[in-house]
N, C-alpha and C positions, 0 to 999 in steps of 0.2 A: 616869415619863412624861417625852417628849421636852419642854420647856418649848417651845423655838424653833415647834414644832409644834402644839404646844397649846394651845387657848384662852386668853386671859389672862384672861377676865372669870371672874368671883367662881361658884363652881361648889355646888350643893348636898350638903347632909351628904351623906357617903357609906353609899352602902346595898349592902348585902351583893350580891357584885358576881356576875353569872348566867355569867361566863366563868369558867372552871377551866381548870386545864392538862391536857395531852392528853400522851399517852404519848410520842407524835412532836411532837420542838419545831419541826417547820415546817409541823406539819396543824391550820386552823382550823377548826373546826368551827360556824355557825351552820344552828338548827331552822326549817324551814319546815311551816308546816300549808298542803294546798290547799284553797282556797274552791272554790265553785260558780261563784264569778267566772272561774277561773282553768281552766277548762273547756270542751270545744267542744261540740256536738251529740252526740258519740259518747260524748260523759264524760271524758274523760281530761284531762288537762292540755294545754291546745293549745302547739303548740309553741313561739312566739314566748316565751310564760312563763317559760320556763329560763332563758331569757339574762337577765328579771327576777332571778329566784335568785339566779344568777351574778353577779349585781352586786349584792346584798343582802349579798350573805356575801365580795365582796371588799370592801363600805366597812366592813363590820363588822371584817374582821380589819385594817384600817390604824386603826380605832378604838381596837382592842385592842392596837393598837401605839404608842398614844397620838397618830396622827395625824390630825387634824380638818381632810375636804379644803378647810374653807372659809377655815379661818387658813393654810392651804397656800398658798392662792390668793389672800388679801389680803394678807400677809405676804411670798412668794415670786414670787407675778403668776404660778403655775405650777396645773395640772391636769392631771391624769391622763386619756388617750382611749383606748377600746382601739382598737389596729391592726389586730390582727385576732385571730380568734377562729374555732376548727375545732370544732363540736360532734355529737358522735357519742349519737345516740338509741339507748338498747339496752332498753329496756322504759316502760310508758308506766305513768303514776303517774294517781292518780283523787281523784273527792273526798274529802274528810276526811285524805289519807294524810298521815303524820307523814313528812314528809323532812327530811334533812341536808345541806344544800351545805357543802363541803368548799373549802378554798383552799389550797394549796401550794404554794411558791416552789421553783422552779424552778433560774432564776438568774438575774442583774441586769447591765445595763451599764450607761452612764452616763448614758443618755435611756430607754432601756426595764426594763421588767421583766418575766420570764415565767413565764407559772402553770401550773397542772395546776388544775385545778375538775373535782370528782366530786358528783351527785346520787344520794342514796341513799335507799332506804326499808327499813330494817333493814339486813340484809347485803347487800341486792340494790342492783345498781349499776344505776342506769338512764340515765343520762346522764353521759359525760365530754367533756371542754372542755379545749385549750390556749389559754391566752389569752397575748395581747403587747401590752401597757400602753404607753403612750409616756406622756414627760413632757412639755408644752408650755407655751407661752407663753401668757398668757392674753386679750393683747391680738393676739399676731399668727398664737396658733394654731402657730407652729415651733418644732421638737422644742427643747426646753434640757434641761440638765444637771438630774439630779435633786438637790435643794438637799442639801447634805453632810450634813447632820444624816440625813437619810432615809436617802439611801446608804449611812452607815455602819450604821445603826438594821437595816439589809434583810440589810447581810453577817456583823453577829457573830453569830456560833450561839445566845450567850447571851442576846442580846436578843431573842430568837424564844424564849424562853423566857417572852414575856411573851403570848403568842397562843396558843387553847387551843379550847375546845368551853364551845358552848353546848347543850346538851340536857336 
């Protein structure tokens, strides 16, 4: 775990931990179940909800990458925004279904990062998503440099070896 990143307060026993690693060291995988909340009149999952997912399953894998956006942000003065975000609906998901949001890095510069996000429910792809992260300032809101510890954490192959699936 990234220390600089990390919480420093006192953390509880560790318990067998629901991340495993993934075949692909840069595919996270975090399970969504949909509620009846998360559904319109016709049943399906209404759409604004994915972009919910999609951000479930990106703070999960900065999680599992041992980054805590909130020591991020009092430690660095810095937070992540997306910039923008292309989501493509290819089937529509209903209540009870077991889905998967998916997080894949793409590639990084020095203020932004870029994903691949895929929604799934088994082998069926039903929604995929580029997203573009920025890094900001968290008092003036303008783009800064992502603090070095991240940026290197994002580019070694091996340290994505610490990002994996939840299922």
């Amino acid at each position: 775990m990234n220390d600089e990143l990390s919480s420093s307060r006192k953390r509880p026993a560790k318990r067998s931990s629901p991340i495993t690693h993934h075949s692909s060291p840069i595919t996270f995988k975090w399970p969504i179940r949909v509620y009846y909340e998360d559904t319109d009149l016709g049943g399906v999952v209404y759409y604004a909800n994915y972009l919910k997912f999609l951000e479930r399953a990106r703070t999960e894998w900065l999680r599992a990458l041992g980054v805590e956006q909130t020591v991020l942000a009092a430690e660095h003065r810095a937070i992540f925004v997306v910039r923008s975000i292309t989501l493509e609906y290819l089937k529509p998901a209903a209540f009870n279904d077991e889905l998967v949001a998916t997080v894949e890095l793409e590639d990084t510069g020095d203020v932004q990062v870029f994903l691949v996000q895929r929604i799934t429910r088994g082998t069926e792809e039903l929604a995929t998503a580029r997203v573009r992260i920025a890094c900001v300032n968290t008092a003036t809101f303008r783009p800064v440099r992502i603090p070095g510890s991240l940026s290197s954490l994002l580019l070694r192959p091996a340290a994505n070896d610490k990002i994996g699936n939840r299922t």
